[in-house]
MIVO-427369 format. One record per residue (C-alpha): residue in three letters; x, y, z. Coordinates in steps of 0.02 Angstrom, whole numbers, plus 50000, padded with zeros to 5 digits. Layout:
residues N
PT residuo    xx    yy    zz
PT     ALA     X     Y     Z
...
end
This chain:
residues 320
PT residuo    xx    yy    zz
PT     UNK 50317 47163 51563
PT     UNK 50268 47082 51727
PT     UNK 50359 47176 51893
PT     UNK 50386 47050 52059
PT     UNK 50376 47111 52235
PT     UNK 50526 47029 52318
PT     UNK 50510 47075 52520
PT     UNK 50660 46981 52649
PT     UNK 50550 46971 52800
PT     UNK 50668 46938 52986
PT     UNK 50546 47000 53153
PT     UNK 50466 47146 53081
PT     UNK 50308 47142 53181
PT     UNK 50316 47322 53209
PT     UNK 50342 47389 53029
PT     UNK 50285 47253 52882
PT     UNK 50122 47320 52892
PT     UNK 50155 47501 52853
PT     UNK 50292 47419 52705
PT     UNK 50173 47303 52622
PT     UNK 50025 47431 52644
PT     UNK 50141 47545 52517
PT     UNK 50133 47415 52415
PT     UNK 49959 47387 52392
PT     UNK 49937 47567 52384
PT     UNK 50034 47570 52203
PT     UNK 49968 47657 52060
PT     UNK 50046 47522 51956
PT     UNK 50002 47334 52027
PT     UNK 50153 47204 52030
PT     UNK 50094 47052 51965
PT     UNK 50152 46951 52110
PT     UNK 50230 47000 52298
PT     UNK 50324 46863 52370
PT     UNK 50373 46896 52560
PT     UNK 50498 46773 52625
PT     UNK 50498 46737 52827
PT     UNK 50687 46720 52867
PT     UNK 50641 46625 53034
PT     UNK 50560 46756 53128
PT     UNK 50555 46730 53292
PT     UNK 50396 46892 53317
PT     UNK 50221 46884 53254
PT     UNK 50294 46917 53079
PT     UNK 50254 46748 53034
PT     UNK 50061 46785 53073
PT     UNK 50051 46961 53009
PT     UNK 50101 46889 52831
PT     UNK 50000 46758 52851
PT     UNK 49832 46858 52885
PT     UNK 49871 46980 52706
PT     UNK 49857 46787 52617
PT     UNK 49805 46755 52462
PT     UNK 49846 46950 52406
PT     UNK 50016 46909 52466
PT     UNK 50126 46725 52448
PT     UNK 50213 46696 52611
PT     UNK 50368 46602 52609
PT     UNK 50460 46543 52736
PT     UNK 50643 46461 52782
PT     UNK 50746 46436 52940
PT     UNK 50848 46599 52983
PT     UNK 51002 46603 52868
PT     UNK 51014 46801 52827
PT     UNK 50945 46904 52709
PT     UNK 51068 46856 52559
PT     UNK 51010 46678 52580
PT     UNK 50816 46760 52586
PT     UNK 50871 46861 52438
PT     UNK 50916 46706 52340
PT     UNK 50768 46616 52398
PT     UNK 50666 46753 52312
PT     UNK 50757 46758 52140
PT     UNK 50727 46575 52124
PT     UNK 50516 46594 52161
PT     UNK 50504 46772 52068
PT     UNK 50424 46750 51893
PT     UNK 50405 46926 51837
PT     UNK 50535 47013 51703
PT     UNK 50564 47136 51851
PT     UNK 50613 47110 52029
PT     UNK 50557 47264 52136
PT     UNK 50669 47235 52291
PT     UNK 50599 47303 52476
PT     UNK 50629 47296 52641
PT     UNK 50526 47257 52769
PT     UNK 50505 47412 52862
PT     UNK 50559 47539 52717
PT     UNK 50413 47632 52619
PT     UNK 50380 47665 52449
PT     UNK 50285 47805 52377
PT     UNK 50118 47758 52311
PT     UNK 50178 47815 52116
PT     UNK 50354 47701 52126
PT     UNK 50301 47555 52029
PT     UNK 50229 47671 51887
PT     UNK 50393 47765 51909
PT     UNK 50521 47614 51903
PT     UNK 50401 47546 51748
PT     UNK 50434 47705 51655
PT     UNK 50634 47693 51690
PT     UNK 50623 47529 51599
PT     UNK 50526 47553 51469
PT     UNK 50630 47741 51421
PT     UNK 50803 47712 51431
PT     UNK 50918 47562 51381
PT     UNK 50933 47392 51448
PT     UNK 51014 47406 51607
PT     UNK 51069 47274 51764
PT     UNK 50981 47408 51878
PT     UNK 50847 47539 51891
PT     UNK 50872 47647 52030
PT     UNK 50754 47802 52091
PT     UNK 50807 47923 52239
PT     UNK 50790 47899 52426
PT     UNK 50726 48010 52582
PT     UNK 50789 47940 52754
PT     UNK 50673 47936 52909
PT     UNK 50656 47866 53078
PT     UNK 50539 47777 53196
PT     UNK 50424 47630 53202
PT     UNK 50287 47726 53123
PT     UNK 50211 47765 52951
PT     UNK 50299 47895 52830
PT     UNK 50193 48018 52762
PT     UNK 50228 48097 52591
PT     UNK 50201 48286 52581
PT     UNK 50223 48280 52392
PT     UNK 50236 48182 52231
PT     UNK 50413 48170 52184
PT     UNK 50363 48106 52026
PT     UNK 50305 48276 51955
PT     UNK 50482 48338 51977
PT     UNK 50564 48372 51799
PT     UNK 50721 48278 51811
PT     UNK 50790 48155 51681
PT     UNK 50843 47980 51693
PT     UNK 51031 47961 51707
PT     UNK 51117 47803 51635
PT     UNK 51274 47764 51712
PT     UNK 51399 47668 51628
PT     UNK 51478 47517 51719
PT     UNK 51670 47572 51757
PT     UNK 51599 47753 51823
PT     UNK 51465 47695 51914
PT     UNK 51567 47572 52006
PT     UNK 51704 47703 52050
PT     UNK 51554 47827 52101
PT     UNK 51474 47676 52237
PT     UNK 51646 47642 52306
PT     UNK 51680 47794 52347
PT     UNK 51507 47816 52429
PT     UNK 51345 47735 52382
PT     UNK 51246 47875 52424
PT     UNK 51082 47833 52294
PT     UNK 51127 47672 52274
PT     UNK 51162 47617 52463
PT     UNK 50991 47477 52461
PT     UNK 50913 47371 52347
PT     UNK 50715 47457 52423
PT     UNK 50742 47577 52291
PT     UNK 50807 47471 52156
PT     UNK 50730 47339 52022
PT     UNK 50819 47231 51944
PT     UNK 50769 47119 51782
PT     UNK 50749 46939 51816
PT     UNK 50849 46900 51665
PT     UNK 51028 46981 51779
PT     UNK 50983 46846 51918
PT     UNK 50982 46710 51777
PT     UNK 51150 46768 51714
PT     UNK 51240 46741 51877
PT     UNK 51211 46587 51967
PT     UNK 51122 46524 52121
PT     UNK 51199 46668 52232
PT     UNK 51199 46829 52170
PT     UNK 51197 46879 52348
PT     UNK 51315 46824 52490
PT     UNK 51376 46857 52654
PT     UNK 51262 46927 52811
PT     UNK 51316 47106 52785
PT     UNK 51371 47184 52649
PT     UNK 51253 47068 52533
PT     UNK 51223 47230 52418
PT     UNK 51402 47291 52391
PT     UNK 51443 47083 52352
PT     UNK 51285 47084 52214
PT     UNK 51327 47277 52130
PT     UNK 51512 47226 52100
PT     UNK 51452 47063 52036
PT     UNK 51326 47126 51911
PT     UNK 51374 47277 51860
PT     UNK 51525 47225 51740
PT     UNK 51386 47162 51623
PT     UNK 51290 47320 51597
PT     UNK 51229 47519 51649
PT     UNK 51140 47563 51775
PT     UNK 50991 47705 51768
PT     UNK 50948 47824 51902
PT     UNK 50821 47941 51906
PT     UNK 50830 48052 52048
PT     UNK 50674 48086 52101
PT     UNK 50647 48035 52309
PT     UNK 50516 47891 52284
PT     UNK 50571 47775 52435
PT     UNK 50552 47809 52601
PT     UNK 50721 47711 52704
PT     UNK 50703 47673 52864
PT     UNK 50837 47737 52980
PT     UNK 50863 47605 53138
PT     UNK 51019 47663 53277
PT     UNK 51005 47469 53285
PT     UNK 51019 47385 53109
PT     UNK 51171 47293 53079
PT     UNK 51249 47428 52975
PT     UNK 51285 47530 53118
PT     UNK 51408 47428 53189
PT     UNK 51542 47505 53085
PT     UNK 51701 47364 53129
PT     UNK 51570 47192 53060
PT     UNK 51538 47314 52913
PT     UNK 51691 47355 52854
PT     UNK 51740 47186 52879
PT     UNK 51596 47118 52787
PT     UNK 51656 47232 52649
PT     UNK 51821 47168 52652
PT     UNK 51777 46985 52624
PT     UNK 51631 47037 52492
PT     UNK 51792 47093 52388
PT     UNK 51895 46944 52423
PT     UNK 51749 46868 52344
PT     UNK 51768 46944 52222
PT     UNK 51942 46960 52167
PT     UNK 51971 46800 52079
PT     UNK 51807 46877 51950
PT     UNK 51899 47040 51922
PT     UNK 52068 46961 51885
PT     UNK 51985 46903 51713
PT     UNK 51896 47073 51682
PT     UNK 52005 47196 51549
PT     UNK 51991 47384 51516
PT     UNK 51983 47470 51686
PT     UNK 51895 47359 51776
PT     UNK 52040 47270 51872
PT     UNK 52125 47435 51905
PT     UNK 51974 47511 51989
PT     UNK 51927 47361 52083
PT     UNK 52127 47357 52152
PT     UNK 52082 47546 52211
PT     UNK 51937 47509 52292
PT     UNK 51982 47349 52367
PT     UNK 52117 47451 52443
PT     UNK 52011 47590 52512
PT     UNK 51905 47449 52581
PT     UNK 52081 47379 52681
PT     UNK 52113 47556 52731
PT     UNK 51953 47589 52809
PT     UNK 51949 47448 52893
PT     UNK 52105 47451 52965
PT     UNK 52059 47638 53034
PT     UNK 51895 47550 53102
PT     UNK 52000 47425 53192
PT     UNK 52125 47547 53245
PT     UNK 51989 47638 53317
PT     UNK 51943 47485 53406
PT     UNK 52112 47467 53484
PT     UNK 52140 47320 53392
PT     UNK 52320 47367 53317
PT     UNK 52390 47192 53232
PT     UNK 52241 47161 53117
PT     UNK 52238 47347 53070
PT     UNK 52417 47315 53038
PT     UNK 52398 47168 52939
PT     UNK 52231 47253 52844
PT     UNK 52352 47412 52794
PT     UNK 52512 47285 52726
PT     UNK 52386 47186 52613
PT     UNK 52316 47357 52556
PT     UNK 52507 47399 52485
PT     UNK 52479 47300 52323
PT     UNK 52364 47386 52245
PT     UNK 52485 47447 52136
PT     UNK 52452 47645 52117
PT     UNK 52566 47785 52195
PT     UNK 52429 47888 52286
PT     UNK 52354 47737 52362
PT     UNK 52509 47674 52421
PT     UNK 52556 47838 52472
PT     UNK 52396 47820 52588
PT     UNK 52408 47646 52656
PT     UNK 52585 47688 52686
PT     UNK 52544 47846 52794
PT     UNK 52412 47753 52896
PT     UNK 52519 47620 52922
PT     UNK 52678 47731 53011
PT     UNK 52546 47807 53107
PT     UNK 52469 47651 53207
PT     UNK 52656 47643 53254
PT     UNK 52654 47808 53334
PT     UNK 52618 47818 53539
PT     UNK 52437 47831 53542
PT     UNK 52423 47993 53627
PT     UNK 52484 48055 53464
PT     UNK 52356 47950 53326
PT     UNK 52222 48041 53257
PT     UNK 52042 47991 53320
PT     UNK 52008 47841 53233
PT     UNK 51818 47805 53180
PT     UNK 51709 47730 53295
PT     UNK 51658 47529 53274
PT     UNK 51466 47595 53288
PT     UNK 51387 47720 53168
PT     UNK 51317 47872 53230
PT     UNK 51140 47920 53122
PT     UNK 51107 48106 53113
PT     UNK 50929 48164 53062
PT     UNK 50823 48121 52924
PT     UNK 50791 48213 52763
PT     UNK 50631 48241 52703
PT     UNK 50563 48255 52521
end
């Protein structure tokens, strides 16, 4: 089994060193790491260029790091792609961990290991070995697992701790990733239909935490998320068992949150419009829901709840 190091590179001067020094530092050796320069406009472009030939440098015109993502399926070559991110941090035992996922449990569309958060432009520095922890490899069924990462994606919230086989990318086209933000949730709902995913819980992955990254503007996010399941809704229509159903509940809780977003925002007729589109998803409680939020935007503002904020608020990091 041959693993692939998959890194989307966009000016990250400041951290690909520390990420691709994690790398090297593996236990278990990838056969290949492929970094792709999404038209960095930094000395990322030299940085990658001076860890030649251990690494292969690619490079494209800036088009976001779906299109990157893509751009790396295409050129990877091993059975495994080991996604990371250009200033998150693995722990030196990951590959050897992510190797053992594959090998023990069944075939899966993703292999996931746990995450610790952290902050800065520095190094992280593990204080332990995570992978001496006894815990056991869950395998997650498709229909839970996508109700479970709706709801929050919590493990499962970036592809740095995640590998995914080669042989998934072949099965669904020349864009298994799409959009400029919410490029993971698009893929997971994509894939997952066709198979389990595995988790072992053990913190391997170090994710960088950034009050600037474009997940903390909470109103482009939701939105994002919103058009990553309009996407996607002509795919589910042709799915059976509870597949449809869920994705009509989740595609509604993506509506509703957005429309509470917007409403936060002050912007009251998209909100509007974002709740009325969220009535058809044809269960009681959810109607129930989009129907409450909906009376409410009508009500004098001084008496609306407080409505999210359009930027995300980080708070701390967790250690392992």
């Amino acid at each position: 089994m041959k693993i692939s190091v998959a890194i989307p590179a966009y000016n990250c001067a400041s951290t690909i060193r520390f990420t691709l020094d994690s790398v090297f530092s593996q236990t278990v050796q990838p056969d290949e790491i492929l970094v792709l320069n999404d038209g960095s406009t930094d000395d990322t472009l030299a940085i990658l260029k001076s860890y030649e030939p251990r690494i292969s440098v690619l490079s494209q015109p800036n088009q976001g790091v779906a299109s990157a993502r893509n751009a790396l399926c295409k050129h990877a070559q091993g059975d495994l792609i080991a996604w990371l991110d250009s200033d998150d941090i693995w722990h030196p035992r990951y590959l050897e961990v992510q190797r053992s996922i594959y090998n023990e449990s069944p075939p899966a569309v993703a292999y996931f290991t746990a995450h610790v958060n952290f902050s800065g432009e520095g190094n992280y520095e593990w204080q332990s070995d995570p992978a001496e922890l006894h815990t056991e490899i869950q395998v997650i069924p498709s229909l839970p697992f996508l109700k479970r990462y709706s709801k929050a994606p919590g493990p499962f919230m970036c592809v740095s701790h995640c590998c995914i086989p080669k042989r998934v990318f072949n099965s669904l086209g020349q864009e298994p990733f799409k959009l400029k933000m919410a490029e993971d949730l698009y893929f997971f709902n994509l894939a997952v239909p066709a198979g389990p995913v595995a988790f072992l819980p053990k913190p391997m992955v170090a994710y960088r935490v950034r009050q600037d990254s474009l997940s903390s503007d909470r109103l482009k996010l939701t939105q994002a998320e919103v058009q990553a399941f309009e996407l996607l809704n002509d795919r589910y229509a042709t799915l059976g068992g509870g597949f449809r159903r869920a994705f009509k509940l989740s595609f509604g809780a993506k509506r509703r949150l957005h429309a509470k977003v917007l409403l936060g925002a002050g912007q009251l007729g998209p909100a509007r419009a974002q709740l009325r589109q969220s009535l058809g998803c044809l269960n009681l409680i959810s109607l129930a829901k989009s129907l409450r939020l909906l009376l409410l935007s009508y009500l004098p503002i001084s008496l609306q709840p407080a409505w999210p904020s359009a930027q995300r608020e980080w708070n701390g990091t967790t250690q392992p």
